[in-house]
C-alpha positions in Angstrom: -24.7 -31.5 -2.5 -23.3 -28.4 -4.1 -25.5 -25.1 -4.4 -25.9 -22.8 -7.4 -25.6 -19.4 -6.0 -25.3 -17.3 -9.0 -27.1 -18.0 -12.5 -27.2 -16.0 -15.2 -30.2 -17.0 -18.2 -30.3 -15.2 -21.7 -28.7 -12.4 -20.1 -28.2 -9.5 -23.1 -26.8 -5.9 -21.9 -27.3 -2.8 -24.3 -26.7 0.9 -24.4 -28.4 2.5 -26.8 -27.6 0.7 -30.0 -24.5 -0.5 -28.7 -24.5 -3.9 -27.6 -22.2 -5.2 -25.0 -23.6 -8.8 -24.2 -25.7 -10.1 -26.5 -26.9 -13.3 -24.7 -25.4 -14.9 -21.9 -25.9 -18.3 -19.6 -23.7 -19.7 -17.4 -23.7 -21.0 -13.4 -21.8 -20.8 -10.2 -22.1 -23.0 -7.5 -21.3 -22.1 -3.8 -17.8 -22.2 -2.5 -16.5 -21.8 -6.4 -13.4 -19.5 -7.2 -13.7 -18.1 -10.7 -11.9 -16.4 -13.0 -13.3 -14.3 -15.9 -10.6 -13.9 -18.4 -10.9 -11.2 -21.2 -9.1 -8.0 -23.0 -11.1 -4.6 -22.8 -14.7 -4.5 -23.9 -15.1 -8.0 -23.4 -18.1 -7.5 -20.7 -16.3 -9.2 -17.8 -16.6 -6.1 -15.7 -20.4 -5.4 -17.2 -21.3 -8.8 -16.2 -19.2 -8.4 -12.7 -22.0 -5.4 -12.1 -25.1 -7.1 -13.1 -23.9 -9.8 -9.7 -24.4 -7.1 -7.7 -27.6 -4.5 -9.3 -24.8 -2.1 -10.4 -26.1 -2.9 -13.6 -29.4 -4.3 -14.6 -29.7 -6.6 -17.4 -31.9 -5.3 -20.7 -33.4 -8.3 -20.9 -32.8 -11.9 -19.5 -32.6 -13.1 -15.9 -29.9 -12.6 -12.9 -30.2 -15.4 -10.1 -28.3 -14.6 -6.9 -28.5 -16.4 -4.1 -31.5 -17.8 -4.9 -33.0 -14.3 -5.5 -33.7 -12.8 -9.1 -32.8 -9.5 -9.1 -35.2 -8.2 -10.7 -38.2 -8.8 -7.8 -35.8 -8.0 -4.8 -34.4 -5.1 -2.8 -30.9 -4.4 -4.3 -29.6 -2.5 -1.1 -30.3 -5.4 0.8 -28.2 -7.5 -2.4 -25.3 -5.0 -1.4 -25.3 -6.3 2.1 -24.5 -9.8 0.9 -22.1 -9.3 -1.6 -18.2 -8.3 -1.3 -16.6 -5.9 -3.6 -13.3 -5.3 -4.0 -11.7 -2.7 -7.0 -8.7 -1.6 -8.0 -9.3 2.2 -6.8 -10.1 0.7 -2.6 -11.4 3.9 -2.1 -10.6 3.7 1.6 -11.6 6.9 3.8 -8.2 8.3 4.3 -10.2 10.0 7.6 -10.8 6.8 9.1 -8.1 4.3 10.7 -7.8 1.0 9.5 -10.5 -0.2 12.0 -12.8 2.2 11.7 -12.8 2.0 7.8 -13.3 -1.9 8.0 -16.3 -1.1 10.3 -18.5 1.0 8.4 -20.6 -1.6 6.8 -21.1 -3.4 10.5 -21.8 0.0 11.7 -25.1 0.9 9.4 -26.5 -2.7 9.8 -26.1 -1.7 13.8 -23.8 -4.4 15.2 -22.4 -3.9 18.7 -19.3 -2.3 19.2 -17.6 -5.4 21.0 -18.8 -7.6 17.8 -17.4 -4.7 15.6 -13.9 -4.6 17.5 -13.7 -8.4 17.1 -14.4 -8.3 13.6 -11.6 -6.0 12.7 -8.9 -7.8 14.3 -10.2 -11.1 13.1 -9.8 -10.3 9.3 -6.8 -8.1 10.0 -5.5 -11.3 11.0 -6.5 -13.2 8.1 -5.5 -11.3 5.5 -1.6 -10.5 7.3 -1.8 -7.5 8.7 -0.9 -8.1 12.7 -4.1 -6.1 14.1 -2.0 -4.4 17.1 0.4 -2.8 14.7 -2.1 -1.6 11.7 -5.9 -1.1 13.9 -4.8 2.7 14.6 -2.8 3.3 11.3 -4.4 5.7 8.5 -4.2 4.4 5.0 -2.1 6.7 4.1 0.3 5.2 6.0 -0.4 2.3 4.3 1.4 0.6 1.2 -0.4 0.1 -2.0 -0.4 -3.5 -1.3 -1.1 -3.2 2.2 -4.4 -1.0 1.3 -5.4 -3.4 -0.6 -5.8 -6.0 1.9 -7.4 -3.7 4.0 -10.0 -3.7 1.4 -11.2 -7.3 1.2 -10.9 -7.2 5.0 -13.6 -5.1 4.7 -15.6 -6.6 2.2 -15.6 -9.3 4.1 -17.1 -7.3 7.4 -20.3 -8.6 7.1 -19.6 -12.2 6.6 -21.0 -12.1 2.9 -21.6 -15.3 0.9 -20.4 -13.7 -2.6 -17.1 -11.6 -3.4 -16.6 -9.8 -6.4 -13.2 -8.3 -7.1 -12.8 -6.2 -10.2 -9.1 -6.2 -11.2 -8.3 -5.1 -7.6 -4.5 -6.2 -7.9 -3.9 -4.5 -11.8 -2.0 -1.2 -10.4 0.5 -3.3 -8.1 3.7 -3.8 -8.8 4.6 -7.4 -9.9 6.0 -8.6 -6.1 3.2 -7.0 -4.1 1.0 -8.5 -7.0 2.0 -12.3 -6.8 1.8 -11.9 -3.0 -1.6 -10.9 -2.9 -2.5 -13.7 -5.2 -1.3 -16.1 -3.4 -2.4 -14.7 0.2 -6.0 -14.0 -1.2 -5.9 -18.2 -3.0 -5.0 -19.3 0.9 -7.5 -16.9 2.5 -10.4 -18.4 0.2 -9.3 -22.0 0.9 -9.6 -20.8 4.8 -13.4 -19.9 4.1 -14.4 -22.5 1.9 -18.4 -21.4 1.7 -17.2 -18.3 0.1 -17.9 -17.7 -3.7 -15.1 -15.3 -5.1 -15.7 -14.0 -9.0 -12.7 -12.4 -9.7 -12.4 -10.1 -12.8 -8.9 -10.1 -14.6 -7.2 -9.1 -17.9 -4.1 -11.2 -16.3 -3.9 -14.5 -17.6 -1.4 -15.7 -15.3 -3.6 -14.5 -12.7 -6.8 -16.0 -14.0 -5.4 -19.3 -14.3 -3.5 -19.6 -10.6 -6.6 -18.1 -8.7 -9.5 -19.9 -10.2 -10.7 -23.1 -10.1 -12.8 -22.5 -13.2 -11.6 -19.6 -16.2 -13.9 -18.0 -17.8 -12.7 -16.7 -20.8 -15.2 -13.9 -21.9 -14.6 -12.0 -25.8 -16.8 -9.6 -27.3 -19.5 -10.3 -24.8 -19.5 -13.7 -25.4 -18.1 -17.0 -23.0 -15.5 -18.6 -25.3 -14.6 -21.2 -22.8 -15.4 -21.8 -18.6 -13.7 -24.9 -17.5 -10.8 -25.9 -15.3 -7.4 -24.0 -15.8 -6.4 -27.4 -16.9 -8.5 -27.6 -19.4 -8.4 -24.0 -21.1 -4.2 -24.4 -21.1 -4.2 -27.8 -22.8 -7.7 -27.5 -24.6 -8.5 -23.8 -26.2 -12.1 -24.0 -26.6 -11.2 -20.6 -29.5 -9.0 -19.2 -31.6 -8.6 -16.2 -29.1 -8.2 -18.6 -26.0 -5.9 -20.4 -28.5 -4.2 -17.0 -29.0 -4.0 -16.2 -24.9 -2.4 -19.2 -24.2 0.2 -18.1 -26.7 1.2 -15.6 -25.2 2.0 -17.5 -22.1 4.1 -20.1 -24.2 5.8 -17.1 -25.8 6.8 -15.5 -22.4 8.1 -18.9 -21.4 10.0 -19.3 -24.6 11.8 -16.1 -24.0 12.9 -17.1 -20.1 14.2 -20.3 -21.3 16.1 -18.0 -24.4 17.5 -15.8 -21.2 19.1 -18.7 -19.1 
C-alpha cells in the first residue's frame, strides 16, 4: 500500500502584491522520484522551500510526512528532510568526513556510528572512502563536491530529499554522470522520496518517474515522462518538448 508523504492543498504564495503561486494541489507518495520542470519564475524552487519551512505558504495547507507544517516544529522538519543545491556550500575547513558529519554530530550520534556513516555513503555515491575521508573539498572536483553533498544530506537517513538544480553549474560529462549515479543511488534506497527541481528537460525526464511541469505558478502537467513526451497536457509543455525534437533534428542534420 503506497504512502502519501508530501501533500500540498490550495497552496497560494505572495509577496506583497506579487503573486507567485496562486493556488496549488498536488500529492507525492513515498518512494516517488519527481521532477518539477519549469523556466525561471515558474515557482518550482518557491514550492521546493515550502517542503521544507524555508518558506511558508500565505494561505493553504503543506502536508509532510503526515505533519502539516503549520502546527509542527520546523527544525525538527529540517532533520528529516535532504537538501541538496547547486552552491554545496561545503566547509572548506572540514575534510570530507567531518563535513558529512555535522548533521549526526548535533543530533549526538556516537562517533563509531558517525565513522560508519561516512564511509557507507562515500561508498554509495563513488567516492572510494579510503582515498576521499581525509581530503578537503578543495581538493575536490566540482562533480566530486557534489556528491559529497547528497552523501551528506543523506547522513541522517532522511525519508525526503530535495535537490534544487544541484547539477546546473556542471559541465555536460560530469552532469550526465551524476544523473545517472544519483537514478541508481535512488533505485538502491527505494523508501526514499527525491523532489528534484530542474530547468533541464532532458534531465527532468531521465530522473523522474513523474514530471511535473510547473509555469507561472501553475502545474501544467504531472504524469509519467511517457506521458508529458507523447501527450503535452499545454501549449508550453507542447513548446518544451519542441525543443527536444528540434535538438534531435539538428543531430540527425549533423551525421
Amino acid at each position: 500500500m503506497t504512502k502519501e508523504i508530501i501533500k500540498f492543498e490550495h497552496v497560494a504564495k505572495k509577496y506583497s502584491k506579487n503573486t507567485i503561486i496562486p493556488d496549488l494541489s498536488f500529492s507525492i507518495d513515498e518512494g516517488e522520484f519527481i521532477t518539477v520542470l519549469g523556466s525561471s519564475g515558474s515557482g518550482k524552487t518557491t514550492t521546493l522551500k515550502m517542503i521544507n519551512g524555508l518558506e511558508k505558504p500565505t494561505s493553504g495547507e503543506v502536508i509532510v510526512n503526515n505533519q502539516n507544517l503549520k502546527n509542527c516544529n520546523i527544525v525538527e522538519v529540517h532533520r528529516h528532510i535532504g537538501y541538496v543545491v547547486q552552491s554545496i556550500g561545503l566547509f572548506p575547513h572540514m575534510t570530507i568526513a567531518q563535513n558529512i558529519a555535522v548533521t549526526p554530530k548535533l543530533l549526538g550520534w556516537s562517533q563509531e556510528k558517525i565513522d560508519q556513516r561516512a564511509i557507507d555513503l562515500l561508498n554509495l555515491v563513488g567516492l572510494n572512502d579510503e582515498e576521499y575521508s581525509n581530503r578537503y573539498p578543495a581538493q575536490l572536483s566540482g562533480g566530486q563536491q557534489q556528491r559529497v553533498g547528497v552523501a551528506r544530506a543523506l547522513s541522517t537517513n532522511p525519508p525526503i530529499m530535495l535537490f534544487d538544480e544541484p547539477f546546473s553549474a556542471l559541465d555536460a560529462i560530469t552532469r550526465q554522470n551524476l544523473q545517472k549515479k544519483l537514478k541508481r543511488i535512488h533505485e538502491r534506497l527505494q523508501d526514499k522520496t527525491f523532489f528534484f527541481v530542474t530547468h533541464d528537460i532532458n534531465e527532468a525526464l531521465f530522473l523522474g518517474n513523474r514530471v511535473m511541469v510547473m509555469n507561472q505558478g501553475r502545474i501544467e502537467q504531472f504524469a509519467t515522462p511517457s506521458e508529458v513526451v507523447n501527450h503535452p497536457a499545454s501549449s508550453y509543455g507542447k513548446e518544451l518538448i519542441g525543443t527536444v525534437r528540434e535538438n534531435q533534428a539538428l543531430w540527425e542534420e549533423l551525421k
